[in-house]
N, C-alpha and C positions, 0 to 999 in steps of 0.2 A: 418752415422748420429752421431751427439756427443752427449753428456749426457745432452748438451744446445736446443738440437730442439725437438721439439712435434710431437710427431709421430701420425699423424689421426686415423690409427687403431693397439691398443695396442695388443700384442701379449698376449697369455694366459700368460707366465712365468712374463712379466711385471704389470698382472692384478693379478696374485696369488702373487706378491711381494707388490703390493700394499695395497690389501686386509689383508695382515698377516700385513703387519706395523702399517695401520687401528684398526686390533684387539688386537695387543700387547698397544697401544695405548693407545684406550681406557679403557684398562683389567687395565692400571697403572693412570687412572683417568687425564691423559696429553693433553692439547689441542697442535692443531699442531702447534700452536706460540711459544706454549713453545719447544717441541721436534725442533722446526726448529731450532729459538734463538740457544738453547745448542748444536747443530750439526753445527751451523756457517752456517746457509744456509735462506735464507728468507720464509719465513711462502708460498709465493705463489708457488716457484718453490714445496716446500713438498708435497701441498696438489694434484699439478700434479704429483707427484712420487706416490701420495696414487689413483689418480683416472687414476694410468697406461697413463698418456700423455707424462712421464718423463723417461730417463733412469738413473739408478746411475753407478756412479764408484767406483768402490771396496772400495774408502777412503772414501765416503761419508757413503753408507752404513757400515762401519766399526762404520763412527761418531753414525751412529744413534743405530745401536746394543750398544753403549756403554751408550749415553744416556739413550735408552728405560731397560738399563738395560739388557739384554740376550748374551748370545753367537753367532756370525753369525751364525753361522748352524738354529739358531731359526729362523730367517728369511726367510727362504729359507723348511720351511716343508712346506705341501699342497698345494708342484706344481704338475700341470699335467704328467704322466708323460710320458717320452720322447721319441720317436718312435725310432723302432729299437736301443734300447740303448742295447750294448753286454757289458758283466764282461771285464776288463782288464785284 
């Protein structure tokens, strides 16, 4: 699937990505036309990235950490987390 098709059912990690963009978001008083406009993406595909129908690619979300202002690691706190995951 490409970061272009809508997925019926969002995966946790797609609905905690969306959910943090949402709350970084709004926390910087930003409506999604604006954060879209600045990240060079249209206001509709965003607000499916924020309701988990969308995937991003690392350069988009790179655009939007820059925009909203935070480091990507901020993006990516309060995911589920991930079964069986061992230390390297």
């Amino acid at each position: 699937m490409s970061d272009d098709e809508i997925e019926a059912t969002p995966s946790p990690a797609r609905i905690a990505l969306g959910g943090r963009l949402q709350e970084i978001r709004l926390a910087r008083g930003m409506t999604q036309t604006a954060v879209a406009r600045q990240a060079g993406m249209s206001r509709s595909f965003y607000a499916q990235v924020e309701h988990a129908h969308q995937n991003l690619t690392v350069e988009r979300a790179y655009a939007l950490a820059h925009v909203l202002g935070v480091e990507m690691a901020e993006l990516f706190t309060g995911f589920p987390p991930v079964p069986h995951a061992r230390p390297y």
